[in-house]
N, C-alpha and C positions, 0 to 999 in steps of 0.2 A: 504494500500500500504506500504510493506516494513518490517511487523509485522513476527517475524519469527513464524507464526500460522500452525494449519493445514490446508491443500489444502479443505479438506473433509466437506461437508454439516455438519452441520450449521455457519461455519466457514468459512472460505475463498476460498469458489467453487465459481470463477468467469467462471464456465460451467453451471454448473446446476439449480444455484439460480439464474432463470430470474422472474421476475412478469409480467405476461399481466398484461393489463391495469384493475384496479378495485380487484387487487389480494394485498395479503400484504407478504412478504417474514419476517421472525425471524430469527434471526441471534444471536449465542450466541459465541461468541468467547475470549478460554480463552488462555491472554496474561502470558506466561511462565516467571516464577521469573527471569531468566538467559537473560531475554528482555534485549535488548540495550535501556536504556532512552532517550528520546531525541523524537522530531518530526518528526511526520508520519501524514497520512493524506489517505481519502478514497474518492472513486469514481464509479459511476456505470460503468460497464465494458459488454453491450451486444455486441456481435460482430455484427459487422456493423452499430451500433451505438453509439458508447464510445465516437467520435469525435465529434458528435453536443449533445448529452447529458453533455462532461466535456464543452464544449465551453459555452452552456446554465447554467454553473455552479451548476452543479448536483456533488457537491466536497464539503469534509472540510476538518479541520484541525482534527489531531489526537497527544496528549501528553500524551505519555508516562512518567511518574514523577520521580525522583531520579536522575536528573543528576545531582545535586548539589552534591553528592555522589564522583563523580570524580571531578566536580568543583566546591569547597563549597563556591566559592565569589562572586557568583552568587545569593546565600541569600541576599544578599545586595543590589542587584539591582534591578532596574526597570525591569522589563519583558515583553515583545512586540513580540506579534505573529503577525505575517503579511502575510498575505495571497495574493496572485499575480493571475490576473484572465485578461483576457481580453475581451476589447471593441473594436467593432466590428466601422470601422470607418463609419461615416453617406456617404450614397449616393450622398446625396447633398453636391455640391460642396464648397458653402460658409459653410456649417456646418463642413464639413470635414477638411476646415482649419482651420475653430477656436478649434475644437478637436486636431490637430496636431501641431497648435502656442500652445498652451494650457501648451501642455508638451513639447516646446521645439524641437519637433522633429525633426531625423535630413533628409535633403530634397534631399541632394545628394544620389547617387548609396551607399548603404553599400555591402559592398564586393563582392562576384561577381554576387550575385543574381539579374534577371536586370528588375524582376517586383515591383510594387509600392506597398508601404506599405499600409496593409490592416486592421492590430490592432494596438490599445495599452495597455498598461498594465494599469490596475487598482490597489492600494491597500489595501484589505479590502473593495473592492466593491466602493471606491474612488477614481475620478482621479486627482492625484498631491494632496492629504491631503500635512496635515503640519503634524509630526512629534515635539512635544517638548523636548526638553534635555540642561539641564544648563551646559553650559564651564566648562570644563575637568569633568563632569561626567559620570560613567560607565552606560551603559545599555546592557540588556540582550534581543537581535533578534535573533525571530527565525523566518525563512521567508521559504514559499514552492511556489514553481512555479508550480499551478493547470493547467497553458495552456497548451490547447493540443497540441501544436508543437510550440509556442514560446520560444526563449533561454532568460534567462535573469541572463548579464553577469555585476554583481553588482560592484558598483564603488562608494562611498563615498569620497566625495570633503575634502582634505586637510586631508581625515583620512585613518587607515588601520582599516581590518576588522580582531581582534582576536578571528581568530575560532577554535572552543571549537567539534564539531559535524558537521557532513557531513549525509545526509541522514539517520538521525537517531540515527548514531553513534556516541561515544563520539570519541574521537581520541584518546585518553589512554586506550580504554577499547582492546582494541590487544596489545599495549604497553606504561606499565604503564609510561613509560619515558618522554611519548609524551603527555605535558599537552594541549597545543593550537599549530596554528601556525599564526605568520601576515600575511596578505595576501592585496596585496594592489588593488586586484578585486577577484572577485571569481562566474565564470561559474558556474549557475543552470541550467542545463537543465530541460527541461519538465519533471515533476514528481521530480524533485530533491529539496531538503533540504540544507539550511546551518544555522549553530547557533552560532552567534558568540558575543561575547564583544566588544563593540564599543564607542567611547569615544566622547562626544559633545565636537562641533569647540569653539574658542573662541567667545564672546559677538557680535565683530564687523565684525562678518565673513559669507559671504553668503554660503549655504553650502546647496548640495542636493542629495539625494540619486537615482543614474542614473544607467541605464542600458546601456552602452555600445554598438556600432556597433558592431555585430556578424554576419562573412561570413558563409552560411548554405551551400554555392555552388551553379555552374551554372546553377543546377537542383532546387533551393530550392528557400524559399521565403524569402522574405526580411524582417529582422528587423536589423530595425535602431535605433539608439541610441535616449532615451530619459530621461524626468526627471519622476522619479516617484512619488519622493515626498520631500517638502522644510523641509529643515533642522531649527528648529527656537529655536531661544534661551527665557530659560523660568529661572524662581525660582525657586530652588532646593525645590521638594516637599518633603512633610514627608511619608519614606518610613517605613512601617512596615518590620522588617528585619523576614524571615522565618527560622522555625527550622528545625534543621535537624530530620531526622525521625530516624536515629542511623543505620541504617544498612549500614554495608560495605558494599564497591563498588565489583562488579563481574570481575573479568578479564579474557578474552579465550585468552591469550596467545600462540601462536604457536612458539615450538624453529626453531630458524633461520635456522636452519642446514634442518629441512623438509622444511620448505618455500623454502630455495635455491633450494632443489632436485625438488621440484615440479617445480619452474617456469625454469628449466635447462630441464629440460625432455621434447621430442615431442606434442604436443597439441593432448590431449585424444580428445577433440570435436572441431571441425571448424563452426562457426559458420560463412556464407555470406548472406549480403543481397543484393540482386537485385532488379531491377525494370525494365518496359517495359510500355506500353501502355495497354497491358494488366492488370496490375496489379503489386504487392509485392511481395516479395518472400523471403522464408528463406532456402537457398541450393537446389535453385530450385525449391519449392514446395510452394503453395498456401494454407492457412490455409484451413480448412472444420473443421465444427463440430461436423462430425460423423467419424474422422479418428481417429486413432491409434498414440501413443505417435512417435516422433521422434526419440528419443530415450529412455534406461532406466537407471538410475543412480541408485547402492547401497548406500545407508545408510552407514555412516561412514568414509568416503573419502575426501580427497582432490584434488580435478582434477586442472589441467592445460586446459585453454579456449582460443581461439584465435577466434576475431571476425572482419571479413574481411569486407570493405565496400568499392568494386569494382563501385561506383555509382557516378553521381555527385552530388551527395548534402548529407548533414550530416544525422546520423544516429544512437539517444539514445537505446541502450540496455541495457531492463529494463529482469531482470528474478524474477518470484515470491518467497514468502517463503525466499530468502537466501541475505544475504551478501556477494560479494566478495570484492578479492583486485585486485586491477590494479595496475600494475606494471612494463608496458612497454606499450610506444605509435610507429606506426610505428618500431615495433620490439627493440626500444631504450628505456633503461633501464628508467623508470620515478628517478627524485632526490629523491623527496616522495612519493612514492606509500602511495595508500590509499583508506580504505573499503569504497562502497557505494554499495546502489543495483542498480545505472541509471548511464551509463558513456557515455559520448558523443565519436559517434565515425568519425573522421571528413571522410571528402568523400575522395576517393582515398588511404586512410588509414587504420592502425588496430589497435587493443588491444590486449594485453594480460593479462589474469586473473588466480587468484585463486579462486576459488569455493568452496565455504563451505559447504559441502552435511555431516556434523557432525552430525548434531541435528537428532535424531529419529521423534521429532515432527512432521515433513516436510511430512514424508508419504504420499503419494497419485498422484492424476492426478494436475501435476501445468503447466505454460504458463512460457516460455521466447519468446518476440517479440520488436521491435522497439517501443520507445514512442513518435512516431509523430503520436496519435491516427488517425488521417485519412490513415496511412500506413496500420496500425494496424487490422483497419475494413477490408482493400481491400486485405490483405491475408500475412502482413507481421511479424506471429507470430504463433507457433510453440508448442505441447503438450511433457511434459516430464513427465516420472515416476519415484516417487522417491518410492523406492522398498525397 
């Protein structure tokens, strides 16, 4: 997920590479020097299955190596991959409280969603680990949200999160000016990435790494805010510092002056989703296996994207192969725009993007759809050719 790869067998055909049961699939996929470092992570992808195969935690994590390259004080640190999955809350009644005291959870209506919570978040297949990190030292998290339709909107008690990478991406690697940013919470959507530098509370300080109340809409399901895992103060351990491996950093740079004309020009694709009782839909249209691309994009371009979400409840679009930029919510201009490939699109709301269709690599039959994998399966995702 998120690898700028080929679509094409042996590589990232999430069409054609299925296994029956008792089959074994090879998979060889070569990751381009001009990669963005940073984390990424894979998943099985059958349609009409993707949702209780990612739920059953058929996911990992994926590192990409050399982002110390754009941020070298990252050799210094402790480094913590954290992986976010969820638990499915027990049937039983006294079990499901003590799961939901567990971590805090919170008990009221979160935003307008008006059904009971149903997961929680685990991490690293734990629920509420402890986390060690000694007062005022730096660490380096990188954490991916595997759930299939849970947001987890990160909150660190008493601290900010300086983030270095967004879905992959470093934040300098489009402009070199842009080392981190603070962020004193930071929205992961399903399938989304954040890597940031984080600093341990003081000795006497309770401190825990929470997910925040997130309104999905009056369509959507509930998650409420909890604790994922206790913040505890430890002895600074003896860190072997890494070397760097000498290679400069990559920069795709785009001059401002194209970036204005593109995101100033008409939207070359409209992208809406719906929904019914029926089913998902992307501009009206239900996925099928055996259809024909959506649309076809050339090789070498920058498009303009607008991605409408007429519904009431939220709606991550994820497209394969590429990176864009977001840079306007609700048709208003973002303060920071910034590349990822998953951007939450809230309900009643839109996006607008730029579209990286640069790389020749990308060739072939790819997918953009919604990453609420249960949307996904029931037909809310879409074939594109990149030509």
């Amino acid at each position: 997920h998120g690898l700028h790869v080929s679509p094409k067998a042996p590589q990232d055909d999430s069409l054609d590479m299925v296994a029956s049961p008792g089959e074994t699939l090879h998979y060889s996929v070569q990751v381009p020097p001009q990669q963005p470092p940073g984390l990424y992570w894979y998943h099985t992808h059958p349609h009409g299955e993707s949702y209780v195969q990612d739920l059953d935690g058929m996911s990992g994590a994926i590192v990409v190596e050399g982002i110390d390259r754009y941020v070298p004080e990252v050799r210094h640190m402790r480094e913590r991959i954290l992986v976010l999955r969820d638990l499915v809350l027990p049937t039983d009644a006294t079990e499901r409280k003590r799961v939901m005291e567990s971590v805090a959870m919170q008990t009221t209506q979160c935003g307008t969603a008006p059904e009971s919570p149903e997961r929680a978040f685990t991490v690293n297949g734990n629920l509420r680990p402890q986390i060690d990190i000694s007062p005022g030292e730096r660490q380096f998290w990188r954490i991916v949200n595997t759930s299939p339709d849970r947001y987890a909107d990160l909150e660190l008690d008493s601290e900010s999160f300086d983030v270095v990478a967004l879905d992959g991406m470093p934040l300098t690697y489009h402009d070199p000016a842009i080392r981190r940013r603070s962020m004193s919470h930071v929205l992961v959507p399903p399938a989304g990435r954040v890597e940031a530098i984080v600093t341990g509370p003081p000795a006497d300080s309770h401190a825990a790494l929470r997910s925040r109340c997130f309104d999905t809409g009056p369509a959507g399901d509930s998650n409420p805010a909890m604790v994922l895992a206790d913040i505890i103060s430890a002895q600074p351990s003896s860190l072997q510092v890494r070397r760097g491996d000498g290679v400069a950093p990559v920069y795709a740079t785009f001059p401002p002056t194209v970036l204005k004309r593109v995101e100033a020009s008409e939207p070359q694709f409209v992208v809406t989703f719906t929904e019914d009782k029926q089913g998902f839909y992307i501009n009206g249209q239900k996925f099928e296996m055996n259809a024909g691309p959506m649309l076809t994009v050339d090789i070498g371009s920058l498009q303009h994207w607008r991605v409408m979400n007429p519904t009431r409840e939220v709606h991550p679009f994820h497209i394969h192969q590429v990176h864009f930029l977001v840079y306007a919510v609700g048709e208003k201009p973002m303060k920071d725009p910034v590349w990822v490939d998953t951007v939450n699109v809230s309900y009643g709301s839109s996006v607008d993007l730029v579209m990286d269709f640069t790389d020749p690599i990308i060739r072939g039959m790819s997918l953009f759809h919604c990453h609420l994998l249960s949307h996904e399966d029931k037909g809310m995702m879409a074939k594109i050719l990149f030509r």
